[in-house]
N, C-alpha and C positions, 0 to 999 in steps of 0.2 A: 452452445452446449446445452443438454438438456438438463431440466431441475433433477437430481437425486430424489431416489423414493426414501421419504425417513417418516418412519414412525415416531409417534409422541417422544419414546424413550430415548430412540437416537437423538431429536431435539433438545431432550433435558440433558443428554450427555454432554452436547454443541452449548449447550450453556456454562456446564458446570465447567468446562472446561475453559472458554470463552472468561471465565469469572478468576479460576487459576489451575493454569496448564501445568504445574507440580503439583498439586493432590493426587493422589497415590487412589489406585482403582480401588480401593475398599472406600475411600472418602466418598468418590465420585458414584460408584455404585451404591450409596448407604443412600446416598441425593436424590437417585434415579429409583430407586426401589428395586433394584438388581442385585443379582449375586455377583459377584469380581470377574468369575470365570468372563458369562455369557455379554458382562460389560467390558472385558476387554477384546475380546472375541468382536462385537458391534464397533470398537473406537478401530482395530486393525481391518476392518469391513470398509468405512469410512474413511481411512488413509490410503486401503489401496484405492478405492473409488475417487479419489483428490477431493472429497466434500474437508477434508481436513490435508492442506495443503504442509504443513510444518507447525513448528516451535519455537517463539524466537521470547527474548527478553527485551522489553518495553523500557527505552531508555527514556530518561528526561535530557532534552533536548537544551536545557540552560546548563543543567549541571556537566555535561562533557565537552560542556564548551563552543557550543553551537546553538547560539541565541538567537539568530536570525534568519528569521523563513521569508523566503523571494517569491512571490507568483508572477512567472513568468508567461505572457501570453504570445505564442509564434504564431506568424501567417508566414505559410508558404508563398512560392514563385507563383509554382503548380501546384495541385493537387491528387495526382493519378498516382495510384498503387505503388509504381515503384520508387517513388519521391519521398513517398507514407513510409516506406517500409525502413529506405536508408534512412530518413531521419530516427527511426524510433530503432535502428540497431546502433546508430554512434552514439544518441543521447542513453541507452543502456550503460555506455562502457562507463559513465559519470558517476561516482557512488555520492555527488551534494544532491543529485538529485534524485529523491528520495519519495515522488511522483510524478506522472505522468500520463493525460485526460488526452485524446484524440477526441475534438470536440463539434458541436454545430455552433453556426452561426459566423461572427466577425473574423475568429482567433479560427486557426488548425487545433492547437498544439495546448493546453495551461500544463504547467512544470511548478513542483515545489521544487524548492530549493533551499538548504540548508545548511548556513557557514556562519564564522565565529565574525566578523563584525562586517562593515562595509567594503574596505578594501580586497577584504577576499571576495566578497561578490562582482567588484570592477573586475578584477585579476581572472575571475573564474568565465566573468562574459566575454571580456578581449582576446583568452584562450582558447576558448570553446565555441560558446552559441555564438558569436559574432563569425566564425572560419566558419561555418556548418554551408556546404552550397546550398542553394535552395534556397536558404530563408531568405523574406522579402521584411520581416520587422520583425523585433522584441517588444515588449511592452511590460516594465516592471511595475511589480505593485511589492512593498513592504508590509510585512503582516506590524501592526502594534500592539499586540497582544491577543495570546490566544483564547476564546470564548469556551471552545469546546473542543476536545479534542479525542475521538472514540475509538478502539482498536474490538471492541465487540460488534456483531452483525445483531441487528434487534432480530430473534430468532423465535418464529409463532412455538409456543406450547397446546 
């Protein structure tokens, strides 16, 4: 897909919002050095063009009770498209997993994944990623705490 053409101000809007997606278009346009109108005019430009995909609310991940992030790394059987594509439409139907990288090198596949202690990680690999045809291995890693964690894109002004 190609880059979107955004000028400086769409940028500073991709921030301001980026920083919080509730300020109210007079905030956001006071940010940008715009008037309300022509800045929300630019942010409804930029949703229909998908540079601004949705809205969502940034949970903490200990406090609702889902402490434990899995990285999971899969090797296929095969490789060829339509192996590629079943795996990545059943692992969709999963809401622990919460990413998912088609990758180079050893691994196909790296999966986050996201549950309240260990035993729902067993419970969740012997139901799921273990039944998936195809796969040829898992290989779990246990995150022990998170360094950084970023939901902004570093976005040039």
């Amino acid at each position: 897909m190609a880059e979107a053409k955004l000028d400086g101000i769409d940028r500073k809007i991709l921030v301001a919002l980026q920083e919080n997606a509730h300020a109210t278009m007079e905030e956001i346009s006071a940010k940008v050095g715009l008037s309300p109108s022509p800045c929300a005019r630019r942010v409804r430009q930029m949703e229909a063009a998908g540079v601004i995909r949705g809205y969502v609310a940034i949970l903490d991940q200990e406090k609702v009770g889902l402490p434990i992030s899995v990285f999971a790394s899969i090797r296929l059987e095969r490789q060829r498209e339509d192996e590629l594509d079943r795996f990545a439409r059943a692992i969709a139907r999963w809401p622990e997993i919460v990413e998912c990288y088609l990758m180079t090198g050893q691994r196909d596949y790296l999966l986050r994944i996201v549950v309240k202690d260990l035993p729902a990680y067993e419970a969740f690999l012997k139901r799921t990623l273990t039944r998936l045809e195809g796969v040829a291995s898992i290989e779990s890693s246990f995150a022990l705490s998170q360094v950084k964690h970023a939901q902004a894109l570093p976005i040039d002004q």
